[in-house]
C-alpha positions as CSV (number, residue, x, y, z in Angstrom):
1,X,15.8,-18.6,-0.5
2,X,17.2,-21.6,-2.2
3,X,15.6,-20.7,-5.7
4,X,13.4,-18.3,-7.7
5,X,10.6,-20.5,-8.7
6,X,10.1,-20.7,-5.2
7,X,9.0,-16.9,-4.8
8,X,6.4,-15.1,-5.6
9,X,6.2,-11.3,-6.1
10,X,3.6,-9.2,-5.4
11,X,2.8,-5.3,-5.5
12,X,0.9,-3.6,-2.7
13,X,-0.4,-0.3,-2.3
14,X,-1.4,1.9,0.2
15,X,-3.7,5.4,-0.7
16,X,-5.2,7.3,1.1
17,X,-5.5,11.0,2.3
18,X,-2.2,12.9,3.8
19,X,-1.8,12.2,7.2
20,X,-4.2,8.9,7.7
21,X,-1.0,7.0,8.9
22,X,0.3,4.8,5.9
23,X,3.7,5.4,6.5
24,X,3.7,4.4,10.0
25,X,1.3,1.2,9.2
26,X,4.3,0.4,6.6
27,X,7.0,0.6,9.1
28,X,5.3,-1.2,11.8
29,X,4.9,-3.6,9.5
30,X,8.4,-3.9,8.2
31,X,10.6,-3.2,11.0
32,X,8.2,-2.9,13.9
33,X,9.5,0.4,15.0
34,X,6.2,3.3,15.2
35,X,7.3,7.3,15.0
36,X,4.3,9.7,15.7
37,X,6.2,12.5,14.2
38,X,6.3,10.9,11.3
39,X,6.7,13.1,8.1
40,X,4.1,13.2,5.1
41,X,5.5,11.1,1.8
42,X,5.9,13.2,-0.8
43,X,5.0,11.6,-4.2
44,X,6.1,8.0,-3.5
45,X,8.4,5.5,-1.6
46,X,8.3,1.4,-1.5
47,X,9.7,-1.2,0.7
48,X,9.7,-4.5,0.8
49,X,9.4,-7.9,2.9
50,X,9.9,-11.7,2.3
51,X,7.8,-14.0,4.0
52,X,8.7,-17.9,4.2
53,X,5.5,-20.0,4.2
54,X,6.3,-23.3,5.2
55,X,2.6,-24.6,4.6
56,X,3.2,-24.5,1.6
57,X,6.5,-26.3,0.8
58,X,8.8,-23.5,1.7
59,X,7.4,-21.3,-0.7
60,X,8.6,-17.3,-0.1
61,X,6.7,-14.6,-1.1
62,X,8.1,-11.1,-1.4
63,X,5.9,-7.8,-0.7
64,X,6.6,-5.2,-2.7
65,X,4.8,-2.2,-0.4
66,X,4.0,1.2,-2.1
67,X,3.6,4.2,0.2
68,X,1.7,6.7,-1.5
69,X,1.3,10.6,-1.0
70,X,-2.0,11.5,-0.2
71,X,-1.9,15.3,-1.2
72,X,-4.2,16.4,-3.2
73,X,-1.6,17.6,-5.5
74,X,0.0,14.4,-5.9
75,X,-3.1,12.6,-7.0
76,X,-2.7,12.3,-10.5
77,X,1.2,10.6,-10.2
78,X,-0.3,8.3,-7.7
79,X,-2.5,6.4,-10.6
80,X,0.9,5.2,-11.8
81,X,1.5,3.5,-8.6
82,X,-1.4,1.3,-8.1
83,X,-2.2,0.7,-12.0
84,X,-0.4,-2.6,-12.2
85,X,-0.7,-3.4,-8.4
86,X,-1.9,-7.3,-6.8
87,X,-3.8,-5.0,-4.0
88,X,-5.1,-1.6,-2.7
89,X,-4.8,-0.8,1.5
90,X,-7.5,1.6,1.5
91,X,-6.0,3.8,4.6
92,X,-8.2,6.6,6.4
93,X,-8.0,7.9,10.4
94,X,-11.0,6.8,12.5
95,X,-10.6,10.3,13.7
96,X,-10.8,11.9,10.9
97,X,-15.0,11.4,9.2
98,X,-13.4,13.4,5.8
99,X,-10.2,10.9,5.6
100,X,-13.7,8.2,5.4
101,X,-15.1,10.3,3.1
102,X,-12.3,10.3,0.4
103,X,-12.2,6.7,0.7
104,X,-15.4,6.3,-0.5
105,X,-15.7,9.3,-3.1
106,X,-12.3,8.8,-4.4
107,X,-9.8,6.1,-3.4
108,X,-12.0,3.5,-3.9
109,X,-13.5,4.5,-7.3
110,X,-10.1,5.6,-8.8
111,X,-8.6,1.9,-7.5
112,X,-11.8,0.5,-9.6
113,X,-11.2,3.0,-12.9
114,X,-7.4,2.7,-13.2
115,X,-6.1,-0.5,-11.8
116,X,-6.0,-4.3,-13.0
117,X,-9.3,-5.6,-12.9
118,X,-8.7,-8.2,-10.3
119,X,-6.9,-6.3,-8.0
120,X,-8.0,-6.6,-4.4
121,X,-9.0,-3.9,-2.2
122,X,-9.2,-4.0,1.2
């Protein structure tokens, strides 16, 4: 990067319930590497990722990626996470209707109550 008015920050988070795979869509992501055995996230962990547009005159932009526990138990701590975030990965298994379910009774609304009001959810 040859200066800082040349990259843009931004904070993305991933919620969902326990087990629906957003630790292992965050490390594909980062480092390509996939680990079925992966271990559920307690409370929180981020990583991040520059990417070099050269459309658009070099310009880099730098992913700040939250990984977010989806335990129950862990709910309320994870409203500090997404509160200030540019976008929401709403995560659930395909396998799993009740992962869906939570997405739609939860997730989704508490993105809506407690974040900015122009984050993006997706």
């Amino acid at each position: 990067m040859k200066n800082e008015e040349n990259l843009k920050e931004f904070k993305i988070v991933l919620l969902g319930e326990s087990g629906v795979g957003k630790t292992c869509i965050i490390k594909r992501y980062i480092k390509n590497e996939f680990n079925d055995k992966e271990f559920s996230t307690k409370c929180a962990s981020f990583d991040t990722k520059v990417i070099k547009l050269d459309a658009f005159n070099d310009i880099y932009i730098k992913l700040n990626i939250w990984d977010t526990a989806g335990q129950e138990k862990y709910r309320s701590i994870s409203k500090i996470f997404y509160k200030d975030a540019s976008a929401a990965i709403l995560v659930y298994d395909i396998t799993n209707k009740r992962s869906f379910e939570e997405i739609k009774e939860y997730w989704y609304n508490q993105v809506k109550e407690c974040s900015q009001e122009n984050i993006n959810k997706y």
